[in-house]
C-alpha positions in Angstrom: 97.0 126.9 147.7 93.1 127.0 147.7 91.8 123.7 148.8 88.0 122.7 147.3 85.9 120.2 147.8 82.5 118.8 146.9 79.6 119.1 150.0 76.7 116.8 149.7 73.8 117.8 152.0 71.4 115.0 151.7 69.1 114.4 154.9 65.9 112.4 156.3 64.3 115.3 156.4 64.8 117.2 153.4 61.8 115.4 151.9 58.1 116.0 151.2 55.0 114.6 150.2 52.9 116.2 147.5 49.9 115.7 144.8 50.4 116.8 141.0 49.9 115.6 137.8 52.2 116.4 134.7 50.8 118.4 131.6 52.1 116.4 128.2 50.0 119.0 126.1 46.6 120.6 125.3 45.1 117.3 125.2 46.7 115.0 127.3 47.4 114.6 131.3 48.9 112.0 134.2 45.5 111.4 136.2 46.0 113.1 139.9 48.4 111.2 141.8 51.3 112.1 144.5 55.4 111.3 145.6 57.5 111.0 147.8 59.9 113.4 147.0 63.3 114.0 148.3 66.1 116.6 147.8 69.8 116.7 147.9 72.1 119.7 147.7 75.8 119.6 146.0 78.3 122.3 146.9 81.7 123.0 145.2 83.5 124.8 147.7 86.9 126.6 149.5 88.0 124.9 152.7 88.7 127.9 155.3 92.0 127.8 157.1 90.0 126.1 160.2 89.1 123.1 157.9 85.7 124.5 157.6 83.4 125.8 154.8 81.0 127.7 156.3 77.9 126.6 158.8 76.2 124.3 156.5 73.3 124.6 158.6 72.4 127.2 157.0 71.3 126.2 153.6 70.1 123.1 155.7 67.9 125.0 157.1 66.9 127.1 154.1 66.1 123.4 152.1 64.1 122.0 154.8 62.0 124.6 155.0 61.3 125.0 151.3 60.4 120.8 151.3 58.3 121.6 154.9 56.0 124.5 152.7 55.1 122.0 150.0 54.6 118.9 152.5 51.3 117.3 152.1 49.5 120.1 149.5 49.1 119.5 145.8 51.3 121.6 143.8 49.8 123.3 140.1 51.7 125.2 137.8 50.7 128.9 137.6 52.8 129.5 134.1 51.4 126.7 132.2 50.4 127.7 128.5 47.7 124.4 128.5 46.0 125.2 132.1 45.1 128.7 133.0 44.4 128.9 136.8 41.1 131.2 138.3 39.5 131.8 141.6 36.5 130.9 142.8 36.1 131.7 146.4 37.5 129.4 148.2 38.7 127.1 145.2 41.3 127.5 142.5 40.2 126.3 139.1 42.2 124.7 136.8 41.3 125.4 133.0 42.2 122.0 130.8 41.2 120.2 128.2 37.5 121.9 127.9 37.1 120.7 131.9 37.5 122.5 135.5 39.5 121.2 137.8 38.1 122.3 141.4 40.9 122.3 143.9 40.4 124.1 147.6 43.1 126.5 148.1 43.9 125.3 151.1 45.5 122.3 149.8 47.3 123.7 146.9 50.1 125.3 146.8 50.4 127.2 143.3 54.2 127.5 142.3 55.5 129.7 139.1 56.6 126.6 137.1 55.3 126.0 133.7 54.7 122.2 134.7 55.1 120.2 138.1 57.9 117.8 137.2 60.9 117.3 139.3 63.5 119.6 136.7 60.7 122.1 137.4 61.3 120.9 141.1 64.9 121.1 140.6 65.3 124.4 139.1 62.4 126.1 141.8 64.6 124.7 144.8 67.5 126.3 142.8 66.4 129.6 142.7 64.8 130.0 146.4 68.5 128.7 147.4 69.8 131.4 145.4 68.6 134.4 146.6 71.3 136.2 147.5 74.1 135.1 145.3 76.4 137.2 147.2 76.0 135.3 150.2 77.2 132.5 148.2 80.0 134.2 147.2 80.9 135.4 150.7 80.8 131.5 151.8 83.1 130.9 149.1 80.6 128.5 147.1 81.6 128.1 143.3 78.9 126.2 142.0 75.4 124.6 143.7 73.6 121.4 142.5 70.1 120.7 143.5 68.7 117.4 143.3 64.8 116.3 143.6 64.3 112.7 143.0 60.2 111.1 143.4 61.7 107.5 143.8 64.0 105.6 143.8 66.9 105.6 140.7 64.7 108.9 139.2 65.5 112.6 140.0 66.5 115.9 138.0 69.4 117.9 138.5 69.5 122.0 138.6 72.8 123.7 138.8 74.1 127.1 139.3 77.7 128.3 138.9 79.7 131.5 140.2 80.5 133.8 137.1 83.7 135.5 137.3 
């Protein structure tokens, strides 16, 4: 008999702070503002015969370092269809609306999302987690829920599921 059961990683410090603003369309924008964000992780999984998974730590690890690269930067979206994004030596410029947007690179962190909203969020944690499905596999992992929530009672789910 294989025995499942549902892992929820959900720590202090799988958090991060971060400036953005969401893009409703051509014309219209959140003024610049930032969250709190946190993230939670959701595995369906086989217990092993030692009553053990696999070393969670792992994908602990993977998570806080993900929330630890966007920590204290403002994120823009380098796939949005409203704001093209240049360079201009030291700045990136965001294209909106007729306006520039002057933002020093060296607080932004430019992330291949169409618009920097937490399913956006949601789906890019999904995918860096997912880099090598067969790991996944090999840890017996049948699906993987990612959670990023920017207060309280308000967060997006991404999920991913093992294809037979």
């Amino acid at each position: 008999m294989v025995r499942v059961a549902n892992l929820e990683i959900h720590k202090e410090e799988l958090a991060f702070s971060a400036g953005h603003f969401t893009i409703f369309s051509a014309t219209e924008r959140e003024q610049l503002h930032g969250h709190n964000y946190y993230v939670s992780a959701d595995f369906l999984l086989s217990i092993g015969p030692n009553g053990l998974a696999f070393d969670y730590r792992h994908y602990k690890k993977k998570l806080i370092t993900l929330c630890d690269k966007l920590d204290r930067h403002f994120l823009l979206p380098s796939k949005s269809p409203y704001m093209p994004i240049t360079e201009e030596g030291d700045y990136w410029v965001a294209h909106y609306n007729h306006k520039k947007l002057f933002f020093l690179k060296e607080d932004v962190i430019l992330l291949p999302l169409t618009n920097i909203t937490i399913e956006e969020l949601a789906h890019w944690f999904l995918q860096n987690m997912l880099v090598n499905e067969e790991e996944m596999r090999a840890h017996a992992i049948y699906n993987l829920a990612i959670k990023v929530y920017n207060g309280p009672g308000q967060s997006a789910r991404a999920a991913w599921e093992v294809r037979t």
